[in-house]
N, C-alpha and C positions, 0 to 999 in steps of 0.2 A: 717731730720733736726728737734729738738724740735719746737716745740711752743710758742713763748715765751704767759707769760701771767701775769694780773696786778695782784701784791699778795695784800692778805686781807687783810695788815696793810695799804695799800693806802688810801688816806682820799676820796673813792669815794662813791656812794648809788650804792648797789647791781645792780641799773637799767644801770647806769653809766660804774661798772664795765664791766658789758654783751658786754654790746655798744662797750667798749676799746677792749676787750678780741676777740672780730670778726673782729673788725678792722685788729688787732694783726695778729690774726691769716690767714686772706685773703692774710695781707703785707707779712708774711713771706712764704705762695706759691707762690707769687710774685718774692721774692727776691730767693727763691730756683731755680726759673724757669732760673733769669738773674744770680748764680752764689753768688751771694752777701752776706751775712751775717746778722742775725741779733743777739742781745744777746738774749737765753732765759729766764737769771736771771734779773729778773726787781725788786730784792728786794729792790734796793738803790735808788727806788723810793718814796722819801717822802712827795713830797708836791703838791698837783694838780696846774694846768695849771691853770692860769688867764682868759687868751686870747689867740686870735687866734682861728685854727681848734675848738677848745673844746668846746669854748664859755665861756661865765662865770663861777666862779667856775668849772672847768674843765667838764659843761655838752657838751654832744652831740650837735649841733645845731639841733633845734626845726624845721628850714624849709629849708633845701636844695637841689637842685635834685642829687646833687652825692651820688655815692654808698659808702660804708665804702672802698669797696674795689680800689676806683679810686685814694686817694689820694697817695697811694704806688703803683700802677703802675705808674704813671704819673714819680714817683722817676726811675723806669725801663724800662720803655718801651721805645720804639722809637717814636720819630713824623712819622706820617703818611700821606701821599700825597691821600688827600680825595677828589680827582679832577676825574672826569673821561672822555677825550674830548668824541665828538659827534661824529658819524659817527662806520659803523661796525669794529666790532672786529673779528681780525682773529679767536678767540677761542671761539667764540658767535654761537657754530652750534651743534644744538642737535645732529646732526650723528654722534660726537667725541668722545671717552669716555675720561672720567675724565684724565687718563692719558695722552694723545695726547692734549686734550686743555691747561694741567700746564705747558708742554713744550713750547708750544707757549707763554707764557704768562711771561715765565721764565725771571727774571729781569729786570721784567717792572713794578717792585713798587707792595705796599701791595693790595691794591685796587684792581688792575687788574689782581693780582693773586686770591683774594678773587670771582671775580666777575669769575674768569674760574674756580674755583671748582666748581659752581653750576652747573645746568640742563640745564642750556641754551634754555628754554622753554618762559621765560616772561610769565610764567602761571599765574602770581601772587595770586597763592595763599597762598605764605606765607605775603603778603601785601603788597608785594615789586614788581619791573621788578628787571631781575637781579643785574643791574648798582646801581640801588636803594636802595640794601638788600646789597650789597659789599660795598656801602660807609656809609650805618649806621653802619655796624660793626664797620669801619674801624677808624668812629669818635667818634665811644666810644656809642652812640646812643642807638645801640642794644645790648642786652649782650646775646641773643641765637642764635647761631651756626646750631639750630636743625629745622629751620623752609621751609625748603626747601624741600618740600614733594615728588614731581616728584626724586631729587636726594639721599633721604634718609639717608640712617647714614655712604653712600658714601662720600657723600656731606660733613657731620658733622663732619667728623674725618677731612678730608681735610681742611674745615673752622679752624677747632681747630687746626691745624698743621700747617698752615699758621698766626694764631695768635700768635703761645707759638716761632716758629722760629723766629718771628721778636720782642718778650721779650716782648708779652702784646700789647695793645692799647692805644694809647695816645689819651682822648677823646681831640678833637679842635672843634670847632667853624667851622660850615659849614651852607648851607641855607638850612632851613625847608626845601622849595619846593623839596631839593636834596635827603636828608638825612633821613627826617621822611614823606616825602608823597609821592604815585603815583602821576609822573604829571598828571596833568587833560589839556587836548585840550583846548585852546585858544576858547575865545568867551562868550554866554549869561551865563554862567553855573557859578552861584553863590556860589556854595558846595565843597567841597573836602575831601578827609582825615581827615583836619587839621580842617574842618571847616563844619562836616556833618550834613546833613539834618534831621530832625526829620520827617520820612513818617507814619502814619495811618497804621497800616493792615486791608485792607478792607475785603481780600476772604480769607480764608485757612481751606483746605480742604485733606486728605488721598486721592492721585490717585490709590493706589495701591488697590486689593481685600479682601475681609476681610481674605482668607484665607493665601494671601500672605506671605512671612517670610521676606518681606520687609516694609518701610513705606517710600513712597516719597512725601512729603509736596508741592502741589503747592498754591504759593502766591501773594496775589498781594495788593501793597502799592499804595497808594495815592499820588499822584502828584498833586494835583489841587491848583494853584497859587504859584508855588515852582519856574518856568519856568529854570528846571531842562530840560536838552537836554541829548539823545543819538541818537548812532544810531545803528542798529540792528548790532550785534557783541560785541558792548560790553559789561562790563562785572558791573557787582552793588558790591558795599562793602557794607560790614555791617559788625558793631559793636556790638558784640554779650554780656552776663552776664554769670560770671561763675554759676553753678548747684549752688544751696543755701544748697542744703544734703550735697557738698564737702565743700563748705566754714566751715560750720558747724564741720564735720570732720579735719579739719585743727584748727580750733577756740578752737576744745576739745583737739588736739595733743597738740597747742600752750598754754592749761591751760589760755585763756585768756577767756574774756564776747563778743567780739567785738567790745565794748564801747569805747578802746581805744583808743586817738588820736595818728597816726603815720603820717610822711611824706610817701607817695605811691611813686609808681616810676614816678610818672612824677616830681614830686617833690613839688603836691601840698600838706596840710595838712588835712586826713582825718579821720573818725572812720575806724578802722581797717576791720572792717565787709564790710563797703561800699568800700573798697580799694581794697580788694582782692575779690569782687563778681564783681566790675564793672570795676578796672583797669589794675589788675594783671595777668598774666601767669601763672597758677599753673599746668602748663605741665611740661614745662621745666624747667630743676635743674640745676644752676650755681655754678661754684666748689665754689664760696664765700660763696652759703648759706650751700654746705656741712660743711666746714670750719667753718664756725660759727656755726654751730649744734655740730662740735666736740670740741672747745672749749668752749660750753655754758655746759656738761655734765662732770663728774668726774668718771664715768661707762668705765675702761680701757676696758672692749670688746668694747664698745660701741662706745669710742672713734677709737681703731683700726678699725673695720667696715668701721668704715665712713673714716677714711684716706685711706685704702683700695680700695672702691669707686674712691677718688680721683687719687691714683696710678695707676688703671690699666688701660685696655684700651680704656676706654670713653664706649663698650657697653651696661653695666650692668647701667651706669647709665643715659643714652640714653633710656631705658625703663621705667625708675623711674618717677613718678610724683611727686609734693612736699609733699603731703600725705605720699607715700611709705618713704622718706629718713626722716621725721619728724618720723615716726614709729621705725625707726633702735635707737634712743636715747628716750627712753619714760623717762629717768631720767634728760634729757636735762633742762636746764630754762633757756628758751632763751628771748633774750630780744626783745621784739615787735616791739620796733623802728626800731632795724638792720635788723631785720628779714624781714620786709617790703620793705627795702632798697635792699636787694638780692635778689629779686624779678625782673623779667621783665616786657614789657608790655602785654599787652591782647591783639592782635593784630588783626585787619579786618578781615573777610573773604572774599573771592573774587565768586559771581556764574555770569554764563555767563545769560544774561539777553533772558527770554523767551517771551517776547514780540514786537511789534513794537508798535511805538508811533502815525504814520498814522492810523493802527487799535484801539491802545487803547489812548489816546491822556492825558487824566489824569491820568496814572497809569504805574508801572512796572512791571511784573512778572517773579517769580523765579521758579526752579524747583527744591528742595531741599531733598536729600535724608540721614535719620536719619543712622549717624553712631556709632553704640556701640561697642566694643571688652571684652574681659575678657583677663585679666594676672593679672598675679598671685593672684587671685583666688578674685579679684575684677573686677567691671564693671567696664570701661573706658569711657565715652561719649564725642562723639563730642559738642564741644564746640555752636558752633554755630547752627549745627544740629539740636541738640536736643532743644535748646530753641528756633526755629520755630514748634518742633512736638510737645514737650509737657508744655513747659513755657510761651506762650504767647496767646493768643485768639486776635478775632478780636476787634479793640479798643484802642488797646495797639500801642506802637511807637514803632521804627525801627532809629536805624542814621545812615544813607547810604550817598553814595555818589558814582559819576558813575567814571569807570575805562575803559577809551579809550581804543579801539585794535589799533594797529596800521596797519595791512591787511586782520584782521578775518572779512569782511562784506560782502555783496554782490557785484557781478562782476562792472565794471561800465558800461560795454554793458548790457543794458536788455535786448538783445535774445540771449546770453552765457547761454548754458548749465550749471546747478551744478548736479552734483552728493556727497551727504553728505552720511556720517558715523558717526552716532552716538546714541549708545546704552545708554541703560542707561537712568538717567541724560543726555546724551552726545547729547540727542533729543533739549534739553532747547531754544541754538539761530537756532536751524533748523525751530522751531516752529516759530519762529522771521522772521524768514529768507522768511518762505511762505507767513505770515501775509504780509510782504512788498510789494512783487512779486504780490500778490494778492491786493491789495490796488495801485499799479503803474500801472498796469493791462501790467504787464511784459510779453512777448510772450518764454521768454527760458523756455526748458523745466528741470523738475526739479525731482531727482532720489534720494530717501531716502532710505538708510540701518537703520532698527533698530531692536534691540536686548536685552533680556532680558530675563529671568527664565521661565516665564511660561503665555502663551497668556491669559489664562480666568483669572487670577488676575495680572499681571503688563507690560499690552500694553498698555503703558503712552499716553494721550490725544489720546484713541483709536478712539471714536465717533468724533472729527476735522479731524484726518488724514483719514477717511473713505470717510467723508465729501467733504475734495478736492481732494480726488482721483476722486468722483461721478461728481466735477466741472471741474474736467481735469486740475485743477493746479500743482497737484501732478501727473504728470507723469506714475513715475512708483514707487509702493513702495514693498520694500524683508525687509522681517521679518526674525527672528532667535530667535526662541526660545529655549534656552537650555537642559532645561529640563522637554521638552513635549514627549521626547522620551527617549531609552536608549541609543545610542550616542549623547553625548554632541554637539550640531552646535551654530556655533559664526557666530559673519555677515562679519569675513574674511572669510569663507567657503563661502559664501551667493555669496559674490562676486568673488569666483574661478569660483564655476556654472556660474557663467555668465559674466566671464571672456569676452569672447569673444563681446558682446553688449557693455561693461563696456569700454573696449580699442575705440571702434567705438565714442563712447562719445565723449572721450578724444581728439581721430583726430579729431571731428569738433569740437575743443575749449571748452572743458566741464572744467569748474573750479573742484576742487578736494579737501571738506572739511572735517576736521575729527577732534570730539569734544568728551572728554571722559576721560578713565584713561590710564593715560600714561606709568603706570609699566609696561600693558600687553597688553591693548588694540593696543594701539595706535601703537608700533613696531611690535604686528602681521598683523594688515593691512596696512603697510609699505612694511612688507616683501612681505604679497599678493600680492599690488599693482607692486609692480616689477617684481614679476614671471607673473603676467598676460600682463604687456608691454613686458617680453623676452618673452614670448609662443604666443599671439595673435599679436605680431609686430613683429615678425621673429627675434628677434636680440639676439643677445649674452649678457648673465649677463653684461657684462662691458657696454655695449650699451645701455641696458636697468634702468642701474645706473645714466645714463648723461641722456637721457631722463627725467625719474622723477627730476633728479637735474635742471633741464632747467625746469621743473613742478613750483619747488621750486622760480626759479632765477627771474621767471615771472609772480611771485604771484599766479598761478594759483593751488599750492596746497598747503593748510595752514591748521594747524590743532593751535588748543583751547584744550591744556592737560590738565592734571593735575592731 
């Protein structure tokens, strides 16, 4: 389907034109999507708009939060049922795959199909639970598809497939609390989301060895007179800045100063520089803003490319950052205001909180570990990550806010056994978890796996965990270091060897936690745990299935992915 676009005898200012020409062009992947038509020949266009959309003299409006691209969907798309009742959902269980949960889910509105294509984890770390992240889609909210990390580009193709079948999203009017924030639990807790706290970084410091090929940041922010509440499990948001090297790189692709004032995506008015360092998503690429990079460009490769992108199957541009697709058009002159309008938001990150509030009473700490990749033959940094390892010092603020579990905390019997898993990072609320037990002067005993590369640089919070081994709060603790040897051991192997103690736990009521990553981690010590209920409990696979499931049914085994 052409393009249509504004010809240059229009009476508009080249910035004007940009603006119409994305609009243009987003409406008519819109109108391709639902069937519809639009003209490409816009020559018998002679006289700009007054009023309305455009504004005076036929400009863009100066401060609105819609995208270019919302007021032609809103022409295709369907209304959207952006309710979601309370109470379990049958397709709300990680043990399902994606395709067994869409079945379930099948003709029960966009929402609730949106909400079964995810991971069904509530890990929230795309900054959502998943009821939360299926109704911002749903009401127009959120424009990326791709933030659901546990289900990956699983997730994202489904998300988008469940979008383009029902002709687009009709953004409506729904409640903040539903829509744009994790609930926060009921009670003293003045902060949210919507409403976060500015914390101090008081400590931060590298746990890891200098010879490590890792960096794990622990931190810890100021709470003092904030009367900010948690409780051990859960989980701290924080509101991260994009890298200022990328903004900058994006600043020289978009031939702009950053001095510019745009509307950002929230729909306030801001310099462009500050927009996209502290409000924007410059991970994710929405086909509007390819769409208006290929009508902002007269570079026929350039423009094929990029429609390209758009055509095929969502992966290629599922890797792309807005760096990489702003590169495919370097002859592009795109216009600043739209450009920032195609943008999403920058969105929380979510760490499970490594401290308790009994032990530390003015503070919370994190355990944060720096993520970097290379593709295509650039560095990638985590967003958040990185600006606790290398962009902020002690001094500097933080806007957090805390993210309830809803069953990741400690037993409510204090002489229930735990047994926890978790490597890594995946140590963070274990360490919470003791600080408590130890401050209750809890009598259960208490059994920690942890796991990582290599014992002499990254046995995280080694000198504590030695500590109350020597006080007898810690139980018993099994290490796994990877790669202290030449077979690889993980702390699922940790716990087949002792398999046998491990089951004995569990008959006398040992709770069963497990905090970590969830692509790999977490489903092989799933799998362990199973084979050591059929091998040490005499029963058969199916047996040993309802077992752990009655684990599950009874709160007593819960796991913190992600």
């Amino acid at each position: 389907m052409p393009i249509p676009s504004i010809p240059d005898s229009a009476p508009f200012t080249p910035e004007q034109r940009a603006w119409l020409n994305g609009f243009l062009a987003a409406w008519a992947g819109v109108a391709e999507q639902s069937g519809s038509r639009l003209p490409s020949d816009l020559t018998g266009l002679k006289e700009a708009p007054r009023n309305g959309a455009g504004g005076a003299n036929g400009a863009p409006p100066k401060k609105s939060a819609a995208k270019p691209v919302e007021p032609a969907a809103e022409s295709a798309a369907v209304a959207v049922d952006t309710s979601l009742d309370d109470g379990d959902f049958a397709w709300h269980d990680p043990n399902l795959d994606i395709e067994e949960r869409m079945k379930l889910a099948e003709g029960q509105g966009v929402t609730k199909n949106l909400m079964a294509a995810m991971a069904q984890l509530d890990c929230g770390a795309c900054g959502y639970m998943c009821d939360t992240y299926a109704i911002a889609i749903a009401s127009g909210k959120e424009k990326s598809t791709a933030l659901c990390t546990p289900g990956g580009k699983e997730t994202a193709k489904m998300l988008k497939k469940v979008v383009k079948d029902n002709g687009g999203i009709k953004p409506a009017p729904v409640s903040d609390a539903k829509a744009t924030a994790v609930a926060v639990a009921d009670g003293p807790i003045p902060y949210s989301r919507a409403k976060p706290y500015r914390a101090r970084v008081n400590t931060l410091y590298n746990l890891n060895g200098e010879e490590s090929a890792k960096h794990t940041c622990h931190v810890e922010l100021d709470l003092a007179g904030s009367d900010i509440s948690f409780r051990v499990g859960d989980s701290l948001g924080a509101f991260p800045t994009n890298c200022p090297d990328l903004v900058d790189e994006i600043l020289f692709a978009l031939k702009a100063h950053g001095t510019e004032h745009v509307t950002a995506c929230d729909g306030v008015e801001a310099p462009l520089r500050e927009a996209l360092t502290v409000k924007s998503n410059l991970k994710h690429v929405g086909e509007d803003l390819v769409r208006l990079i290929a009508s902002s460009t007269s570079d026929f490769d350039e423009k094929q490319r990029l429609r390209d992108l758009v055509d095929g199957d969502g992966d290629e541009l599922d890797d792309m950052d807005v760096l990489d697709v702003l590169r495919l058009a370097p002859s592009a002159r795109i216009s600043k205001g739209a450009f920032s309008l195609t943008l999403g938001s920058l969105a929380p990150r979510l760490y499970s909180i490594a401290s308790s509030l009994r032990a530390h009473p003015d503070s919370v700490h994190l355990t944060i570990a720096k993520v970097t990749t290379m593709l295509g033959g650039r560095e990638r940094k985590g967003v958040a990550s990185t600006m606790f390892t290398d962009r902020i010092g002690v001094g500097d603020t933080v806007r957090v806010f805390v993210q309830p579990s809803a069953d990741f905390t400690l037993p409510s019997n204090s002489n229930a056994p735990m047994i926890m898993v978790g490597p890594g990072t995946g140590i963070a609320p274990f360490r919470a978890f003791l600080q408590e037990r130890k401050a209750l002067k809890a009598r259960g005993k208490n059994w920690l796996f942890f796991g990582d590369q290599h014992e002499a640089t990254d046995f995280l919070y080694k000198g504590e965990l030695t500590e109350m081994q020597e006080q007898g709060l810690l139980t018993k603790l099994s290490t796994a270091f990877s790669r202290d040897q030449e077979e690889k051991i993980y702390v699922q192997q940790r716990m087949r060897e002792e398999g046998a103690e491990l089951y004995n736990w569990l008959e006398e009521g040992a709770w069963f936690f497990v905090c970590g990553d969830a692509k790999r981690m977490a489903g092989d010590v799933d799998r362990a745990l199973h084979e050591i209920v059929a091998e040490h409990g005499g029963m058969s696979p199916e047996d040993a299935k309802k077992y752990v499931t009655n684990l599950r049914k009874t709160h007593r085994y819960v796991r913190d992915v992600y």
